[in-house]
C-alpha positions, 0 to 999 in steps of 0.5 A: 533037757538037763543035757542042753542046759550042760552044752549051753553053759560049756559054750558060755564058760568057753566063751568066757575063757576065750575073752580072758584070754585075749584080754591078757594077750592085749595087756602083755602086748610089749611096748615096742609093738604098739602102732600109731592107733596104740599110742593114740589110746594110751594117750587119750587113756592119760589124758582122760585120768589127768587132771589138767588146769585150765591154764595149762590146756591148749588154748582151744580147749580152755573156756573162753573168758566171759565177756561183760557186756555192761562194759561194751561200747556200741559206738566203739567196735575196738572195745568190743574186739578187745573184750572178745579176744582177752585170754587168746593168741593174737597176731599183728602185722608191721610193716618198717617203712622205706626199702630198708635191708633184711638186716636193718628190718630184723633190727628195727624189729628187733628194737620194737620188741625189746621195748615192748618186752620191757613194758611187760608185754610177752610178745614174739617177733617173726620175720616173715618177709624183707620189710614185715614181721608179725608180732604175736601176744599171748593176750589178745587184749593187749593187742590195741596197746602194741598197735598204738605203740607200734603206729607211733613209731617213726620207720613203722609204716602200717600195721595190721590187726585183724584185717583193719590196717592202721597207717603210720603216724605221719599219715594218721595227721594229714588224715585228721582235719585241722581245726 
């Protein structure tokens, strides 16, 4: 009996020693073995001990900002849109008016931004066609002003914020009934 309590604990001291050393195999691994599976777990290692401001994470991973609904305008979807889209990434679409040249719409461009970046807005110009742009903000509540201030350019022909297309200025007056 004494002889079956001796072979257990050898199997067990065994065992231990074995994970031991696998476990001192694996910290000795050289960095330039390690795999894609590897770098995954050390970086998810990294960033379970790091902590991370809320402003520096990516924007999916940020919480996102509380809306007041005392402040919401029922009548008004705009309102309710801008409120909802404080905080995140947003995109717009202008389109320059006329048949204008891939050099003459990277200009006009070119000069919507500059006057937006001079009014304080962080925005980023892209051309993504001979006579469209996108214009992304950092903060989607701005994203109305930009629009208005971009409808109220005179070569601008529509622009487009999340799928409601706005028309030019010209356009938006025939539109309005006279009084």
């Amino acid at each position: 009996m004494a002889a079956v309590g001796v072979g257990r604990l050898c199997v067990g001291l065994l065992l231990v020693l074995s994970l031991t050393v696998a476990a001192e195999d694996k910290k000795k691994k050289d960095i330039r073995d390690y795999n894609d599976a590897d770098m995954a777990r050390l970086l998810e290692q990294w960033e379970k001990d790091d902590d991370i401001e809320e402003g520096d994470l990516p924007e999916h991973k940020r919480k996102p900002a509380p809306v007041d609904f005392s402040k919401l305008d029922p009548k008004n979807p705009e309102s309710i849109l801008q409120m909802t889209k404080k905080g995140k990434t947003i995109m717009i679409f202008a389109t320059v008016s006329g048949n204008p040249s891939e050099k003459e719409s990277e200009e006009i461009t070119s000069l919507w931004q500059g006057s937006l970046f001079n009014a304080n807005y962080d925005i980023q110009r892209f051309m993504v066609g001979p006579n469209r742009a996108i214009f992304m903000l950092r903060d989607g509540a701005y994203a109305w002003e930009v629009k208005d201030f971009l409808v109220g350019q005179d070569r601008c022909a529509d622009v487009t914020l999340e799928g409601q297309v706005y028309p030019e200025k010209v356009e938006m007056a025939m539109q309005k009934p006279k009084t």
